[in-house]
N, C-alpha and C positions, 0 to 999 in steps of 0.2 A: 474419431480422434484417437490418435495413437497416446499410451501413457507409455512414460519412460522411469525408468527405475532413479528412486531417489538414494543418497546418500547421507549423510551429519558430518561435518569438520570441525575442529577448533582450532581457531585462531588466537594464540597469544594479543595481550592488550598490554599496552604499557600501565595501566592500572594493576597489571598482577594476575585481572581474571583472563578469561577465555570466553572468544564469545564462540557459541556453537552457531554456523550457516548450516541449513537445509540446503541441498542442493541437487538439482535437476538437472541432465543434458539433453537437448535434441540428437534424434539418431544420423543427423550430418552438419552440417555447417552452421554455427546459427547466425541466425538474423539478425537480432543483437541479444541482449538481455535485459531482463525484469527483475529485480527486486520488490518482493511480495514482504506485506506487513504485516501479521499476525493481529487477529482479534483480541481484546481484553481480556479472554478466557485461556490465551498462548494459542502455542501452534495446535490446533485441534485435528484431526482425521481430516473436517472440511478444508483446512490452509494446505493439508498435504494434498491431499485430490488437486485442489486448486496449480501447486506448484508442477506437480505430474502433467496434469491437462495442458497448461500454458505452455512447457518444455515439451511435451506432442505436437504443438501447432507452430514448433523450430525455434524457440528461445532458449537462452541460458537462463536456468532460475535460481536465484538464491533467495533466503529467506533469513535473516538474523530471528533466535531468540532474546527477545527484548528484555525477559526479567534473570538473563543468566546472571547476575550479581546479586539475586536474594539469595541464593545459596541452598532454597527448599523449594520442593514442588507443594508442600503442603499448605501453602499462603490463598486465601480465597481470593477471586477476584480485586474483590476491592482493596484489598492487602496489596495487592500486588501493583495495580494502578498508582496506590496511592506512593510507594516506593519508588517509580520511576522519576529519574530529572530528567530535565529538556535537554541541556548539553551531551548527558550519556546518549541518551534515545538518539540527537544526531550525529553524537560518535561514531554510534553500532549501525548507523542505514552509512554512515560513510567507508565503514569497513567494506560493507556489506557493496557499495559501488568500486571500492578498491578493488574487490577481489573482483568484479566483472573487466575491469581494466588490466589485471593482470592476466586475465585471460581474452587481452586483445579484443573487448569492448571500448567503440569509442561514448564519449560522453553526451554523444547527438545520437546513440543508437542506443540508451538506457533509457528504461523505464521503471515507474515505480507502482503499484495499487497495493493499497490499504483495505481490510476489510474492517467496519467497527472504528475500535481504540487506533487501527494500523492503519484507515481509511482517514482519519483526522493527522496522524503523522504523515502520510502522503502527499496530502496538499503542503504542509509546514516543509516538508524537502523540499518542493518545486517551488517552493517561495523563497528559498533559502540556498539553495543549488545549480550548478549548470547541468542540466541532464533533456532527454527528449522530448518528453512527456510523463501525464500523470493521469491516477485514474482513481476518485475516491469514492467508495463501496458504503454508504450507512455510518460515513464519520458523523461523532456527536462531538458537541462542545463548540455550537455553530457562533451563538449567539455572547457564550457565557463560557471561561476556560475550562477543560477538561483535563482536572488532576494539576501536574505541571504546564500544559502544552496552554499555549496561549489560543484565545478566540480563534474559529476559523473566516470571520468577517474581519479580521484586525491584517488576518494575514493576506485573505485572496488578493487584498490589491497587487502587492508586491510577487506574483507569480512572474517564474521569468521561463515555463514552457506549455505547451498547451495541456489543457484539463480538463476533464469530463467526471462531473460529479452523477454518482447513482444512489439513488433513495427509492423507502417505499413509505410505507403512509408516516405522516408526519401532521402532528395536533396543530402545529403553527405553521401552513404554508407562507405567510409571508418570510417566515424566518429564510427558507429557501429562499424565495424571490431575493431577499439581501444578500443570500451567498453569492448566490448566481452575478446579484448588480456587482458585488464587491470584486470579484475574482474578472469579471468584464471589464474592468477601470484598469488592468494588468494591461492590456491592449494585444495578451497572446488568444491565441484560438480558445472557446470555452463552451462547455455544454454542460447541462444538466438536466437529466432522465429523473422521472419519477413514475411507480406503481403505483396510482391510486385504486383503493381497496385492498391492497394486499399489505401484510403487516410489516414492521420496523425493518426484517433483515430478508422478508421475501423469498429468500428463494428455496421457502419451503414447496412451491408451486411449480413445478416444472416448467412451463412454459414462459412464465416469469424469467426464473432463473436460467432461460436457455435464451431470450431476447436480452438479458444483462450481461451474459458469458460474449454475444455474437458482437453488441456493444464494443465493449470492452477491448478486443479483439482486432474489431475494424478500427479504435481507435491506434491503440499500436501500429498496425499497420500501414496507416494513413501517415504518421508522425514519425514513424523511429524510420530509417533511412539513410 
């Protein structure tokens, strides 16, 4: 896998602020593009591998910082969760698809994956959006709303592109089984992976996390087109 040299932008908002994209190019045409969501913890080392890796395998990537409106890096996780609205959050993933359209993405060749906090925002875009596909990594907030973002059982039905949910162990397998029924009631393509024995975010396991990455992967490639 080839990695490709990342960049940061800021985009003016008519709010005042700026929101910063991460951003990745393939070293020739791309394919189409992804939009990556940041964990609850922000863009960590992991979200940027992740952006480099996906922009080697020939996409465009962007990535909005989600909490550019606190104004401090020094806010702890849960500070920061608890800060975000629902409307900003799909403000900045719409910026964040804007800008792939200005760069001559069509909206049947975008995609979106969340990791976490940005894995639960994933699905709420492709429930909420016309775009290609979707690909949710260890969202929580299945059962019961997470911060501002509404349930991810309230939302699967209404997905209007296909999506492939990926988890690792989880205390309540039926709560999965309901995502899975919920988001299959949509009537677009859906899947859902799971590790069992391996923990919540997994892919501290290599082999784990290279059957999640190939995933992941094959689903883009199947979908966006």
């Amino acid at each position: 896998m080839v990695m490709s040299e990342i960049r940061t932008e800021a985009v003016p908002l008519v709010d005042g602020s700026d929101l910063r994209l991460t951003v990745a190019e393939p070293d020739g045409p791309a394919r189409g593009g992804i939009v990556v969501l940041h964990e609850a913890r922000g863009l960590t080392d992991m979200v940027q591998r992740l952006v480099e890796g996906i922009a080697g395998d020939g996409w465009l990537v962007v990535a909005p910082h989600l909490y550019h409106r606190d104004g401090t890096e020094d806010l702890d996780t849960a500070e920061h969760v608890a800060r975000l609205e629902g409307d900003q959050v799909m403000a900045d993933t719409d910026t964040a698809f804007g800008w792939l359209a200005e760069h001559d993405i069509e909206a049947d060749r975008m995609g979106v994956i969340g990791f976490d906090l940005g894995g639960s925002v994933a699905l709420l875009v492709a429930a909420r959006r016309t775009l290609g596909a979707a690909v949710t990594v260890a969202g929580g907030g299945i059962s019961e709303p997470l911060g501002p973002l509404p349930a991810l059982i309230s939302a699967a039905p209404g997905l209007t592109c296909p999506w492939l949910g990926i988890y690792g162990d989880r205390d309540d397998v039926e709560e999965l089984d309901g995502l899975l029924a919920a988001a299959r009631e949509s009537e677009v393509a859906t899947d859902l992976v799971t590790y069992p024995g391996r923990g919540h975010r997994f892919d501290d396991d290599p082999a784990t996390a290279e059957d999640a990455w190939q995933r992941m992967l094959n689903w883009f490639d199947s979908h966006l087109r």
